[in-house]
C-alpha positions in Angstrom: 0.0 0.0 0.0 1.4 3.8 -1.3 1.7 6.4 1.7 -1.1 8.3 2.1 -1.1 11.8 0.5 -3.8 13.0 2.4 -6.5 14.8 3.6 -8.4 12.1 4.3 -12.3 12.4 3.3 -15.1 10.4 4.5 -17.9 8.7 1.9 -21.5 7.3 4.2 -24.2 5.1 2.4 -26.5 4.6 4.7 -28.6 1.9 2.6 -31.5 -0.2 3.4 -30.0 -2.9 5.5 -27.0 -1.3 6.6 -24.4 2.0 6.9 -21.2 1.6 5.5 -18.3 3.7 6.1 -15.2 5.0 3.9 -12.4 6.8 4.6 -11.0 7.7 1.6 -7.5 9.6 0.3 -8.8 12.6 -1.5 -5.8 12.6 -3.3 -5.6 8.9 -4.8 -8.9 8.0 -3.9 -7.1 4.6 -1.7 -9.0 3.1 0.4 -7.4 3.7 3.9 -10.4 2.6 6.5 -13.6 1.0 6.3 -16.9 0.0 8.7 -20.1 -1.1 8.3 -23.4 -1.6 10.8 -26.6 -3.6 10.1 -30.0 -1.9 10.3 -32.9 -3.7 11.1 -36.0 -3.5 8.3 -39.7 -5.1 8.6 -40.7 -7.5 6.4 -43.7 -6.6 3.7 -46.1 -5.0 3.0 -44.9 -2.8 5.5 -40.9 -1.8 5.2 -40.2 0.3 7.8 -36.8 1.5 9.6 -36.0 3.3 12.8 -34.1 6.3 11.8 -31.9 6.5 15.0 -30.6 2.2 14.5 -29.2 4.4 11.2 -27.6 7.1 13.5 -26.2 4.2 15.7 -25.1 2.3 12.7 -23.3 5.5 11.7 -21.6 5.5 15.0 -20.7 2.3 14.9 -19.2 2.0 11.1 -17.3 5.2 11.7 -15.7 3.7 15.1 -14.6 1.0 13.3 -12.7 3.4 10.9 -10.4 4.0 14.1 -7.7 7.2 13.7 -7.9 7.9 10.1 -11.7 8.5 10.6 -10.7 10.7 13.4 -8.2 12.5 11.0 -10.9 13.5 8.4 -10.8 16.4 6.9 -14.7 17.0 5.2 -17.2 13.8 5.1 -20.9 13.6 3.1 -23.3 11.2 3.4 -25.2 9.1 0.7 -28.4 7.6 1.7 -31.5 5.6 0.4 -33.8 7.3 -1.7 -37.4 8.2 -1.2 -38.1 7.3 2.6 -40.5 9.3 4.7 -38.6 10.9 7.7 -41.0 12.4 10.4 -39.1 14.4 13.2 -41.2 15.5 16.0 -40.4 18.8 18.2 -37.8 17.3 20.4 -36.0 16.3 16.9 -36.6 12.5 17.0 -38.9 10.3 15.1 -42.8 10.3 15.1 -42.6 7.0 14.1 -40.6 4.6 12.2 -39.4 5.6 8.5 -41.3 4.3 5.0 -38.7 3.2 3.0 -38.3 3.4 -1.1 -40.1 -0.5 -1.2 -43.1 0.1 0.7 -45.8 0.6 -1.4 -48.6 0.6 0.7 -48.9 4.1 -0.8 -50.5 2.6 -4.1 -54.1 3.8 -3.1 -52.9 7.3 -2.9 -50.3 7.3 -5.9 -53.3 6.7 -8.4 -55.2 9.6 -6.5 -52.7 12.2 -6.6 -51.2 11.8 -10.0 -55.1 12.5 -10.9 -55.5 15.1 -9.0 -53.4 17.5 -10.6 -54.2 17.0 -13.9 -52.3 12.9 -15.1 -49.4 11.5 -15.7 -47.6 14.2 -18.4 -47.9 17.2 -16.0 -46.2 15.1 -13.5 -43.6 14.6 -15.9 -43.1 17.9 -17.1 -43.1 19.7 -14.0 -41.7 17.2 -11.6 -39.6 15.0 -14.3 -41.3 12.0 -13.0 -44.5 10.4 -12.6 -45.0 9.7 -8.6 -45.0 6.0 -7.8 -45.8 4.6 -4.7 -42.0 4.5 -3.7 -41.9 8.2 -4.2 -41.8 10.0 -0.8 -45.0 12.6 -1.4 -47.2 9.5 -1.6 -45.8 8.5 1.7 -47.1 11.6 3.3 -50.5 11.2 1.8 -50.7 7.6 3.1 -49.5 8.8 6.6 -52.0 11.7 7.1 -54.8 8.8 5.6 -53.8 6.0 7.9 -52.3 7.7 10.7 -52.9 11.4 11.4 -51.9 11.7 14.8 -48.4 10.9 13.6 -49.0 13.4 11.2 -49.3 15.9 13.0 -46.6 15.4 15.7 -44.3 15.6 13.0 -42.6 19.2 12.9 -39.9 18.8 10.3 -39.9 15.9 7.1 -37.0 14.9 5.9 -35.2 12.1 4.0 -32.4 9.4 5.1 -29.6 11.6 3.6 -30.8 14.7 4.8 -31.2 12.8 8.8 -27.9 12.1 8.8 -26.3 15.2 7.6 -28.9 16.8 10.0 -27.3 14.8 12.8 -24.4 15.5 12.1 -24.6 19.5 11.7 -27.5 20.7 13.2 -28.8 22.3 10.4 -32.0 21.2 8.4 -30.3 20.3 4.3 -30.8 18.4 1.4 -29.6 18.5 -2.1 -31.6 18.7 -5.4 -30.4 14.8 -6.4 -32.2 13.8 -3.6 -35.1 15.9 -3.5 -36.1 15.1 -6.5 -36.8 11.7 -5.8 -39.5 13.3 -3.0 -42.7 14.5 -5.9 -42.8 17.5 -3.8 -39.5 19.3 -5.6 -40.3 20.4 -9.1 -37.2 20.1 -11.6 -38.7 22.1 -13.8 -38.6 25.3 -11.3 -35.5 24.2 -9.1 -38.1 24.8 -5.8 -40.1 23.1 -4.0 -43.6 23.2 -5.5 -46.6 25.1 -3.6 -49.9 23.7 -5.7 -48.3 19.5 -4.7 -47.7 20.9 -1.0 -51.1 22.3 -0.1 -52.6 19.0 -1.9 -51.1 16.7 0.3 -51.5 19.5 3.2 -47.6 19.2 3.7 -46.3 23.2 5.2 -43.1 24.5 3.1 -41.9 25.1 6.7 -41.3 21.5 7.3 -38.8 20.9 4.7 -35.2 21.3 4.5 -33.3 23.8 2.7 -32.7 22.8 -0.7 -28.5 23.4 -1.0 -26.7 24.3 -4.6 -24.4 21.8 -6.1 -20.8 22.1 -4.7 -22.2 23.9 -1.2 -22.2 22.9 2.0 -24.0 21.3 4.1 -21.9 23.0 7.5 -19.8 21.5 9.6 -19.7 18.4 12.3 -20.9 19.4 15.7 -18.9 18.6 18.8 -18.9 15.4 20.5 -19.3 13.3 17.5 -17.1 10.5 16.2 -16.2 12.4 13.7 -13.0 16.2 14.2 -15.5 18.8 15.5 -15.6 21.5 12.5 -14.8 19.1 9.7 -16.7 19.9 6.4 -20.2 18.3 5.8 -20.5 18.2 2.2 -24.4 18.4 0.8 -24.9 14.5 0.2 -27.2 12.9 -2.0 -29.4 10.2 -3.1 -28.1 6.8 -3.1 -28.5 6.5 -6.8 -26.8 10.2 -7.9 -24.1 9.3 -5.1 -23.4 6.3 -7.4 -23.2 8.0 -10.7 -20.3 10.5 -8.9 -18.8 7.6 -7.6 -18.3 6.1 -11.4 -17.6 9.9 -12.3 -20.0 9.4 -15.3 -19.9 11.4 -18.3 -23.8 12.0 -20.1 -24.5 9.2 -22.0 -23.1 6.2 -20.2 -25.2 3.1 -19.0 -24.9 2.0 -15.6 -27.3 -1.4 -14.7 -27.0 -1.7 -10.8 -27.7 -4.9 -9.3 -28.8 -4.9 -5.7 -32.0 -5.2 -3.6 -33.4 -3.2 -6.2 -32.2 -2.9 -9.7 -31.7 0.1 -11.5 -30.4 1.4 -15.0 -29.6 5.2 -15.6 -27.4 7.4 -16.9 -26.2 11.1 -16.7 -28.1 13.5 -19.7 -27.9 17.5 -20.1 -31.5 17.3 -20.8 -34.3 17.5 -18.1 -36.4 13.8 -18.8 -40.1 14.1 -18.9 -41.3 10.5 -19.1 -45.7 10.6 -19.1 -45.3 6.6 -18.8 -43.5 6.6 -15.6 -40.9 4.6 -16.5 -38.1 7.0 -16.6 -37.6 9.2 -13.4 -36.5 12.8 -14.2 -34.2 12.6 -11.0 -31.5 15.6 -10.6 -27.8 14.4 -10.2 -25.8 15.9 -7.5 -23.8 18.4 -9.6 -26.3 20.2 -11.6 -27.3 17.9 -14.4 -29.8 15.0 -14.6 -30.1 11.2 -14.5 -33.1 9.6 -16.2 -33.3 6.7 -14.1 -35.8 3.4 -13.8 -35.5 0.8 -10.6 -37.4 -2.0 -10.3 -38.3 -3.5 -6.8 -37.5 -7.2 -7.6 -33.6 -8.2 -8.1 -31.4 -9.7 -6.5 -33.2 -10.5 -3.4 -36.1 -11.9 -5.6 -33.9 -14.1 -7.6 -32.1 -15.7 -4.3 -35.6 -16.1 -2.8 -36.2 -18.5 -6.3 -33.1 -20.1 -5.9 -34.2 -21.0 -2.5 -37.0 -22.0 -3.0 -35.4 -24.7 -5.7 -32.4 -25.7 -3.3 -30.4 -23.9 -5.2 -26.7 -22.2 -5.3 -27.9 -19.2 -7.0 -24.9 -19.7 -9.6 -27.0 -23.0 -10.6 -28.4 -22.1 -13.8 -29.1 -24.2 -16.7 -29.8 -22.7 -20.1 -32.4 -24.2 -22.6 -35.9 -24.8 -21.5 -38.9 -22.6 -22.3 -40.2 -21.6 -18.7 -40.2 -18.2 -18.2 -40.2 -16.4 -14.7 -41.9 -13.1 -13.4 -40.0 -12.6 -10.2 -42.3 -9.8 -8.9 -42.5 -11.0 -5.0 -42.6 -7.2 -3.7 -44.9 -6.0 -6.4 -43.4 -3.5 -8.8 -42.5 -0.6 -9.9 -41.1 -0.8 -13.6 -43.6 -2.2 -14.6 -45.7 -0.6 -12.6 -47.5 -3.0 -10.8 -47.8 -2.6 -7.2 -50.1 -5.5 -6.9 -48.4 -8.3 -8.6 -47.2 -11.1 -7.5 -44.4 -13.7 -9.0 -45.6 -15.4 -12.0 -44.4 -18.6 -13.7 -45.4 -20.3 -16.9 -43.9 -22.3 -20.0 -43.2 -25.6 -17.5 -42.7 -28.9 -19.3 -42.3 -32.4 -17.3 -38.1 -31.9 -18.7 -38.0 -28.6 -17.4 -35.6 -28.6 -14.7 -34.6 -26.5 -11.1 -31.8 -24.6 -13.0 -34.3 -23.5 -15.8 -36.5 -22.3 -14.2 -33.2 -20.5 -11.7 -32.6 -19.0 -15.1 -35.8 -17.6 -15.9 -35.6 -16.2 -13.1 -32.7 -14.0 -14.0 -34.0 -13.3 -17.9 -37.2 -12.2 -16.2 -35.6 -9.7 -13.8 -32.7 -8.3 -16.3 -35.8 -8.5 -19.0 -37.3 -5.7 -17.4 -34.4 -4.0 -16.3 -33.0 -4.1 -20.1 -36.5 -2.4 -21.3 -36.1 0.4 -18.7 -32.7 1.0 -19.9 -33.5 1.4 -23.5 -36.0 4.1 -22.5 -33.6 5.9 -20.5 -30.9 6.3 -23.7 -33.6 7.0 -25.9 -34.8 10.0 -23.9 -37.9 11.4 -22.5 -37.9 15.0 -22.2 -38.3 18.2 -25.0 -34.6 18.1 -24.9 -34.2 14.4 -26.4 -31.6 12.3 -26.1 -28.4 12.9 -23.5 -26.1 14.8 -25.7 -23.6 11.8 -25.6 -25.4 8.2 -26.3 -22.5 5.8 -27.9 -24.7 2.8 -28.5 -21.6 0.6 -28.3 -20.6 1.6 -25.0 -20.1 -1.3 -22.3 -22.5 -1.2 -19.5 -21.6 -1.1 -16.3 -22.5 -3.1 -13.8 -22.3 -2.2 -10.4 -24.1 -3.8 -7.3 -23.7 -6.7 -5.5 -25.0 -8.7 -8.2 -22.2 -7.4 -10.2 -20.0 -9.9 -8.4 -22.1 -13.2 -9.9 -21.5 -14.8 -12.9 -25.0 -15.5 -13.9 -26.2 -12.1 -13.4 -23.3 -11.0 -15.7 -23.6 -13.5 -18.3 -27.4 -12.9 -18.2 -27.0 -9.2 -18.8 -24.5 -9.8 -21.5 -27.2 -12.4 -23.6 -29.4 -10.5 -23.1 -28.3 -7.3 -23.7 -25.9 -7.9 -26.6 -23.9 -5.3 -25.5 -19.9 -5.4 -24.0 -20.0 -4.9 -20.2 -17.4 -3.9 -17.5 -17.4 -4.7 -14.4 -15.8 -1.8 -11.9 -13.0 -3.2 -9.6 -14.3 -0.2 -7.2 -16.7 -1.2 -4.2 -19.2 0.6 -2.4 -19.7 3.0 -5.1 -22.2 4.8 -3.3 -19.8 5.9 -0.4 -17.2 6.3 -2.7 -19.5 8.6 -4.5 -20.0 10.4 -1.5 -16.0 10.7 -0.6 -15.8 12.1 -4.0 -18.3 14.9 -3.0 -16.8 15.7 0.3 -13.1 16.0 -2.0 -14.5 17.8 -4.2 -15.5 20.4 -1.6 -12.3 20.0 0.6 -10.4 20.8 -3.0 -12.6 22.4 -4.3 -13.1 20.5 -7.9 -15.8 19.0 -9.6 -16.4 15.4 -7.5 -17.2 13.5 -11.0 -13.7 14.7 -12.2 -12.2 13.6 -8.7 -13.5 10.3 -9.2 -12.6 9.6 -12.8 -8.7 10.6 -11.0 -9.3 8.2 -8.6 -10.6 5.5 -11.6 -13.3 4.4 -9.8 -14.6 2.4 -13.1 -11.9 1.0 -14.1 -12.5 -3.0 -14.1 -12.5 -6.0 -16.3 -14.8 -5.9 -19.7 -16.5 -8.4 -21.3 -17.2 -8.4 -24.9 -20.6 -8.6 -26.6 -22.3 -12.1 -27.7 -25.3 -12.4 -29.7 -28.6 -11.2 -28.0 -31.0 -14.0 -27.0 -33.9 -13.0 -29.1 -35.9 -16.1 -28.2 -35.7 -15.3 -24.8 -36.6 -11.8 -25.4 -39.1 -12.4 -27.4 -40.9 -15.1 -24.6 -40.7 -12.4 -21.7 -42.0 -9.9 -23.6 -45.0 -11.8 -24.7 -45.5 -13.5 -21.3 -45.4 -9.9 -19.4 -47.7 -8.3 -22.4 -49.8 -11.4 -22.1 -50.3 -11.2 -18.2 -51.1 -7.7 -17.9 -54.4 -7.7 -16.2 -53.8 -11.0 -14.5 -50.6 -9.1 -12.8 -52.5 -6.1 -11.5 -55.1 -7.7 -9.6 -55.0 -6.7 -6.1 
């Protein structure tokens, strides 16, 4: 290992089952501490999380980072998307946090996307259509189901924006983030009055909405952390990500984890009417057109389970093909479905059906993608789309061969596989360098070569296979949203 050059930075994901720690060489981008701290999440429909086990698995990760983590010079925090925060008047939680995957919020999706006016002036306004993971149909839902919780709650914020909170004292988001809330219109840069007042939401209760490249303040005494260190702005887990690969417009990312999720950086503010394609912000002052699904790897090792299987056992050949949607979904949108199999024959065996398992998840991840390159909003396409380009794949799915291979058969496209981990934290590191060095953090990570990794060269795409989950999902649409 090279000396240290120094200062040292610190990059936070707090994700949904855990917080993970870096402390990173803002210099070289090494590596020079790590920690990590579970979380504990209910199970469906109802995913909830106590925001303080976050705030303790904080603590804990950055303990385990010993000196260098006391040596830190700035530090910014990437967190999972869309949850509902509710912070009463003593500062601590109302009640337990929605995540991104609970979509018990369905009801009240349908209802506001109606209300003010369909899908398209979602889109154009907001840059995305609100899905139940989206955090202003969390609100709705709460004030429904549970209005005494509602109105305890004196400030709303999300994951990110608890943290950093925590951490400074001072009530901050970023745009990447907040757009992912339906509440914060891209097409404005603000928070949007007509949304607030329909969900009976006060502008009072939100955080501060920070500029790319300013900060969030600085750490407060008696923290694990050097009292005064920089807080950088933080971000989404997603756009936290995208810094971390330092991606230039135009390059596909597929990220395989809980959820899956395909984007890419564009110039141009998306406006998808279908849904698709969310017009998220990125944290610099572009945007990333961005679709996740809810079902990935978790649902795929729940099949494999199921079969007694490794989840490397996959056979090819066969004709069964494999919905995994145990969560629902939300690309499709289908917050009501549930796992669907067909196309068995008495030869059909365990490993096929492992394998449709994976076509049928990277089926609909694949489709998202395609819609994402090809552009949703008046400005078209990302002003760089090289249809050649490898796809990167990120995630902890990233790390199995069948996912890869599937991708690649699938896709028909080269892949590379970044030797960086925990992009999300690195993502963040980069942010908090960028701020210490002042630099752009997407620059400081292509120094650091965060994507640099082994590539895989195209094979022919599997139009068979294509061509059966298409017809299979087409085929089962209203079978798949019955409640």
């Amino acid at each position: 290992m090279s000396a240290p050059e120094g200062p040292f930075v610190i990059g936070v994901d707090s994700s949904t089952q855990s917080t993970k720690a870096l402390v990173v060489d803002a210099a070289t981008g090494e590596v020079v501490a790590r920690g990590q701290a579970p979380h504990t999440v209910t199970a469906g429909p109802a995913h909830e999380s106590d925001p303080e086990e976050w705030w303790r698995a904080l603590g804990e990760a950055l303990e385990q980072c010993g000196r260098p983590g006391q040596e830190a010079a700035a530090v910014s925090v990437g967190g999972q998307q869309h949850g509902l925060v509710t912070l009463g008047a003593d500062g601590r939680p109302v009640r337990p946090a929605l995540l991104w995957n609970d979509v018990r919020s369905a009801a009240q999706s349908e209802r506001l996307i109606r209300q003010l006016g369909g899908p398209g002036v979602w889109a154009e306004r907001f840059g995305s259509v609100p899905a139940p993971a989206f955090t202003v149909t969390k609100w709705a839902w709460l004030c429904e189901n549970e209005p005494q919780s509602a109105a305890a709650t004196t400030s709303v914020r999300l994951p990110h924006d608890y943290l950093t909170e925590r951490l400074t004292g001072q009530g901050t988001t970023d745009r990447g983030d907040a757009s992912g809330t339906g509440w914060w219109a891209g097409a404005s840069g603000a928070y949007d009055e007509e949304v607030l007042e329909l969900i009976g939401l006060e502008p009072h209760l939100l955080p501060r909405v920070l500029a790319p490249g300013e900060a969030a303040g600085t750490v407060r005494a008696g923290l694990p952390l050097p009292a005064g260190a920089l807080v950088a702005a933080g971000t989404g887990d997603n756009m936290a990500a995208a810094l971390g690969l330092g991606l230039r417009p135009g390059q596909p990312v597929l990220s395989l984890g809980t959820s899956g999720t395909v984007y890419a950086v564009s110039a141009g503010r998306p406006a998808d009417a279908t849904g698709t394609v969310a017009g998220f912000a990125d944290a610099r002052g572009d945007w990333l057109p961005l679709a996740c699904t809810l079902n990935c790897t978790l649902a795929v090792d729940r099949v494999a389970a199921l079969l007694s299987l490794d989840r490397e056992a996959v056979e090819g050949g066969g004709e069964a093909v494999l919905l995994p949607f145990l969560d629902g979904e939300r690309t499709p949108n289908l917050p009501y479905a549930s796992g669907l199999l067909s196309g068995l024959r008495h030869e059909t065996t365990p490993g096929q059906v492992l394998q449709a398992a994976y076509d049928g998840a990277v089926f609909a991840l694949l489709r998202a993608l395609g819609q994402v390159l090809d552009g949703q909003g008046p400005e078209g396409r990302p002003e760089v789309v090289d249809d050649d380009a490898p796809l990167l794949l990120i995630g902890g799915g990233a790390k199995g061969t069948a996912w890869r291979e599937t991708v690649r058969r699938l896709s028909g496209r080269p892949v590379q596989v970044p030797r960086a981990e925990e992009l999300v934290a690195l993502g963040a590191a980069a942010q908090a360098a960028a701020l210490l060095l002042e630099e752009d953090p997407a620059a400081v990570a292509r120094r650091w070569g965060t994507a640099e990794g082994p590539a895989y060269a195209a094979v022919p795409r599997d139009e068979a296979a294509l061509t059966r989950v298409a017809d299979t999902l087409d085929g089962a649409d209203t079978l798949l949203r019955q409640r």
